[in-house]
C-alpha positions as CSV (number, residue, x, y, z in Angstrom):
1,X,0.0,0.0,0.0
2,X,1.2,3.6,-1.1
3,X,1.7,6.5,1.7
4,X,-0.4,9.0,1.3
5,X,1.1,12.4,1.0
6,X,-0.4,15.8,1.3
7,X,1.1,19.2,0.5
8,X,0.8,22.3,1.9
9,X,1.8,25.3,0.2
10,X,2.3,29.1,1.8
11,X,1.7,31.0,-1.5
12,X,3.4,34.3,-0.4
13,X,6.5,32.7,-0.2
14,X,6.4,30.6,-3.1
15,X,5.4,33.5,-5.1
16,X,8.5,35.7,-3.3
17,X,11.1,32.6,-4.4
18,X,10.4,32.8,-7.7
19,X,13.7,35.0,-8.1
20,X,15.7,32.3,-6.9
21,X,14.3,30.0,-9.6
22,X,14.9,32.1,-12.3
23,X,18.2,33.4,-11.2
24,X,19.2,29.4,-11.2
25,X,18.1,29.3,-14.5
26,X,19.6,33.0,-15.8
27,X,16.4,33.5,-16.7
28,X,16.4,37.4,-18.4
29,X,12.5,37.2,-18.2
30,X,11.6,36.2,-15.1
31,X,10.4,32.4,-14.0
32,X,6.5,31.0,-14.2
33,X,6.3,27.9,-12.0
34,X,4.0,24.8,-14.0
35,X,1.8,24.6,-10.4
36,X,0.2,21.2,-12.0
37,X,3.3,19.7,-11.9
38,X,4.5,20.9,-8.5
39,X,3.6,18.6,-6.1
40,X,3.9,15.6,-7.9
41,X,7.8,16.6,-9.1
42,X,8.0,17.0,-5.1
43,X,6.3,13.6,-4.1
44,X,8.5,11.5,-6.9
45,X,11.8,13.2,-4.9
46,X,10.0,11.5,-1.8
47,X,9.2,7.9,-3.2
48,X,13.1,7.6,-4.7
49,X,14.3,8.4,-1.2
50,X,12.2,6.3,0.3
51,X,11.7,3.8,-2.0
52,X,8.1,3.4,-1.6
53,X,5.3,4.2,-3.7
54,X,3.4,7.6,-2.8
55,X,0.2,8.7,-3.6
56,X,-0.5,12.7,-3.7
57,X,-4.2,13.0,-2.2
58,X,-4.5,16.4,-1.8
59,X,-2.6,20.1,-2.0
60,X,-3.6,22.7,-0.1
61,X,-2.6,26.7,-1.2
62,X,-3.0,29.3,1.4
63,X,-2.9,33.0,-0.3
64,X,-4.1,36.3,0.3
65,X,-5.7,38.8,-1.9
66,X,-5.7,42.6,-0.8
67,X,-9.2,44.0,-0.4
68,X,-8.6,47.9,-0.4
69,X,-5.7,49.2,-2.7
70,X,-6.8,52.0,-4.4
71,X,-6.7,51.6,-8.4
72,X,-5.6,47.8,-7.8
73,X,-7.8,44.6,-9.9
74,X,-8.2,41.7,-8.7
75,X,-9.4,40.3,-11.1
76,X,-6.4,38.7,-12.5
77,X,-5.3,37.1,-9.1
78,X,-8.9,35.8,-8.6
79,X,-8.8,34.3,-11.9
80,X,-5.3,32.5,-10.7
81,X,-6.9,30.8,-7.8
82,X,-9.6,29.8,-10.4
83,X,-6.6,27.9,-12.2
84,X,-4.8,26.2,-9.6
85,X,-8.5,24.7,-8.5
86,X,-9.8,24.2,-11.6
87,X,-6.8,22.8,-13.4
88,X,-4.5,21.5,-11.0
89,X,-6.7,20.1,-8.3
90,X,-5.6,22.5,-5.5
91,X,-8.0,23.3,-2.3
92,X,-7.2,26.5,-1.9
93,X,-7.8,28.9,1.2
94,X,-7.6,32.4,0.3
95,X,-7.8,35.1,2.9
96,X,-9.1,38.7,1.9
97,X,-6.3,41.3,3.3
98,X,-7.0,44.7,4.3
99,X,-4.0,46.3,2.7
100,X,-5.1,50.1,3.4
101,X,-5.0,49.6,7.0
102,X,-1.6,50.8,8.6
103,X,-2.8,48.2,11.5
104,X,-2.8,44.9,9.4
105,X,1.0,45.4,8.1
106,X,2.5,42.5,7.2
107,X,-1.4,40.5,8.1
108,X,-0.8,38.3,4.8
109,X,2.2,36.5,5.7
110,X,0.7,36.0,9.6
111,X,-2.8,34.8,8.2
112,X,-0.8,32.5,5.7
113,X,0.9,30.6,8.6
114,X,-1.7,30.7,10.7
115,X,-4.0,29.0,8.1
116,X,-0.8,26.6,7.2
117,X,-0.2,25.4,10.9
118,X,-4.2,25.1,11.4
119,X,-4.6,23.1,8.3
120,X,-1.6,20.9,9.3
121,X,-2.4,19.5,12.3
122,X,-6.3,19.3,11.5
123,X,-5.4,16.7,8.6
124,X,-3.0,15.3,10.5
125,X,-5.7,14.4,13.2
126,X,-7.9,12.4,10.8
127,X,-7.7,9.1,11.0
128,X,-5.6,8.3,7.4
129,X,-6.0,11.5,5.9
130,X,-1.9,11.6,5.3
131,X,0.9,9.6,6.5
132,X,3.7,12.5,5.2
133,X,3.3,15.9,5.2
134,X,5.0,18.1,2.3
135,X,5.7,21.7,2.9
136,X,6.8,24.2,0.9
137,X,7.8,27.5,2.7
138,X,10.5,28.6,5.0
139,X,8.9,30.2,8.0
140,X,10.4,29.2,11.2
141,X,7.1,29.9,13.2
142,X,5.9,27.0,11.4
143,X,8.5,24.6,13.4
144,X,5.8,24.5,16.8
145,X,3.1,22.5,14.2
146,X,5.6,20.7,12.5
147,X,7.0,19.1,15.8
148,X,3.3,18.3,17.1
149,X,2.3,16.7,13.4
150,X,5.8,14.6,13.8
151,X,4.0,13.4,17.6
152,X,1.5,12.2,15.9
153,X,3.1,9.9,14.2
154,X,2.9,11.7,10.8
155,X,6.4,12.0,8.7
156,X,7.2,15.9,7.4
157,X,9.0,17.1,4.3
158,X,10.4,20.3,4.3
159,X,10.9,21.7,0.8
160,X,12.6,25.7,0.3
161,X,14.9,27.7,-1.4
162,X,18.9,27.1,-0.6
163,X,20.0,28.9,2.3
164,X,22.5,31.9,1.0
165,X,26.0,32.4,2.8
166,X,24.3,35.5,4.4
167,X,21.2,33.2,5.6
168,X,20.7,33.0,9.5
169,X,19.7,29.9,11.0
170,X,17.1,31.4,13.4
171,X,15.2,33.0,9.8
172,X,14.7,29.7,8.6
173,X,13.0,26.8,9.1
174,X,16.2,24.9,8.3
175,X,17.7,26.4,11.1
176,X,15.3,24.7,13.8
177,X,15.4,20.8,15.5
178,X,13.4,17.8,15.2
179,X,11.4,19.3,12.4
180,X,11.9,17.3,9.5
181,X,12.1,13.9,9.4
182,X,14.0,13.6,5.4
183,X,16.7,16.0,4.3
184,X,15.2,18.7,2.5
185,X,14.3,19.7,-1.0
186,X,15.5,22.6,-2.6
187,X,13.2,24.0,-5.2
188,X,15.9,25.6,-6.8
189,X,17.8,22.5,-7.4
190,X,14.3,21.5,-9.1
191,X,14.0,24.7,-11.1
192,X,14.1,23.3,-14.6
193,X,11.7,20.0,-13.7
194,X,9.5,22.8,-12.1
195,X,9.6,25.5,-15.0
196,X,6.3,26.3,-16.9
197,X,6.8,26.0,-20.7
198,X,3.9,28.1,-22.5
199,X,1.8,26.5,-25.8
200,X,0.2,28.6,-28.1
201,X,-3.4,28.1,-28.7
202,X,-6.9,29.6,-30.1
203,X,-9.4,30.1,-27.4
204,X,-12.6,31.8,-27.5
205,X,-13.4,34.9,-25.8
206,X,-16.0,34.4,-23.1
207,X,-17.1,37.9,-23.2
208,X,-17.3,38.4,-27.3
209,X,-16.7,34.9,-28.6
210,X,-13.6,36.1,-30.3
211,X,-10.9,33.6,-31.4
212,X,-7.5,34.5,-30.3
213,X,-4.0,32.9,-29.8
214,X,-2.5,33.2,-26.0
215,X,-0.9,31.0,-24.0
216,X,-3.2,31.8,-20.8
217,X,-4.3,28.5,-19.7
218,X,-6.7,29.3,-17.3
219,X,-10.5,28.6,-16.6
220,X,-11.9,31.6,-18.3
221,X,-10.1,33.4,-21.3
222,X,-10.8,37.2,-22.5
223,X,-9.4,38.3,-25.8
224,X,-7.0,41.8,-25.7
225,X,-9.8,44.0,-27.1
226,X,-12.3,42.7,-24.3
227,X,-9.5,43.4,-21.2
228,X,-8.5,46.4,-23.3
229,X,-12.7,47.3,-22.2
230,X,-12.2,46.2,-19.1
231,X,-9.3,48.1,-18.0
232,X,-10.1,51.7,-19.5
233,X,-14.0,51.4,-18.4
């Protein structure tokens, strides 16, 4: 019988890594992550060092979207979370963020572990929900949850970004004990398995029922002269 894996992604920091990925690559044009083929790149590197079969039954993405900044559309990061759910089988949680307020500085990146740790130890307290535990982010508040999954009998996989010569211990997850039970996976070592290589196709607009070719590959497609509408109205 396979182990069940589950993954559990912190979105701000994956989408704050994304630098590291591209700089592996010398990417002049920045880096676009394929987020279908994410975690199961990340549960193969589990089964080879394990040598057991492991079956990916479910990934979780925690996000935030700001809900007051002035002249900012959301539209397009709505639309995202659309994608991973609809196209690459995520359960996302995503947490509306009150940007405008000098009070809730820095509210995204506290709601995103928050959600994480929470989500972490509820699966991990159903009865075979998931026997390891991937996840990808670097936070070192995150080390209290990991220890208590690991009590539970539960294995964890940390995966994150190698530390630089200027990284402190105590800023990273790395940098804590009896967190981890497998040495962990660098995404940028995974950079090129992980990359997102675009297709051209024709879609149809959904607003105008205008064929166009794009590479968006998302639930719902608008042509240029529709978003053209969109942005200027």
């Amino acid at each position: 019988m396979s182990l069940k894996a589950m993954v559990f992604i912190d979105g701000g920091w994956l989408y704050r890594s994304r630098g590291a990925l591209f700089q592996k690559l010398r990417e002049e044009n920045g880096f676009e992550i394929d987020y279908a083929k994410l975690p199961k790149v990340l549960c193969e590197d589990v089964a080879n060092y394990l040598d057991e079969d492991i079956s990916l039954v479910r990934t979780n993405y925690f996000g935030t979207i700001p809900s007051a900044r002035s002249g900012y559309n959301t539209n397009k990061q709505y639309s995202f979370y659309d994608f991973l759910e609809v196209n690459c089988n995520y359960e996302t949680e995503i947490h509306e963020v009150d940007v405008g307020s000098a009070s809730d500085v820095r509210s995204d990146e506290l709601w995103t572990k928050v959600a994480l740790a929470s989500a972490l130890v509820f699966f991990a307290a159903q009865p075979g929900a998931y026997d390891v535990a991937l996840v990808i982010g670097d936070d070192p508040d995150l080390a209290p949850a990991l220890r208590r999954v690991r009590l539970m009998g539960k294995r964890v996989q940390i995966i994150g970004i190698r530390p630089s010569d200027t990284t402190k211990p105590q800023n990273s997850i790395f940098g804590k004990s009896r967190v981890t039970d497998f040495p962990p996976i660098y995404l940028d070592d995974h950079a090129a398995d992980i990359r997102l290589v675009r297709e051209h196709r024709l879609r149809t607009c959904k607003q105008c029922g205008h064929e166009e070719e794009t590479t968006w590959a998302g639930p719902d497609f608008f042509c240029s002269h529709c978003r053209g509408k969109y942005r200027h109205s």
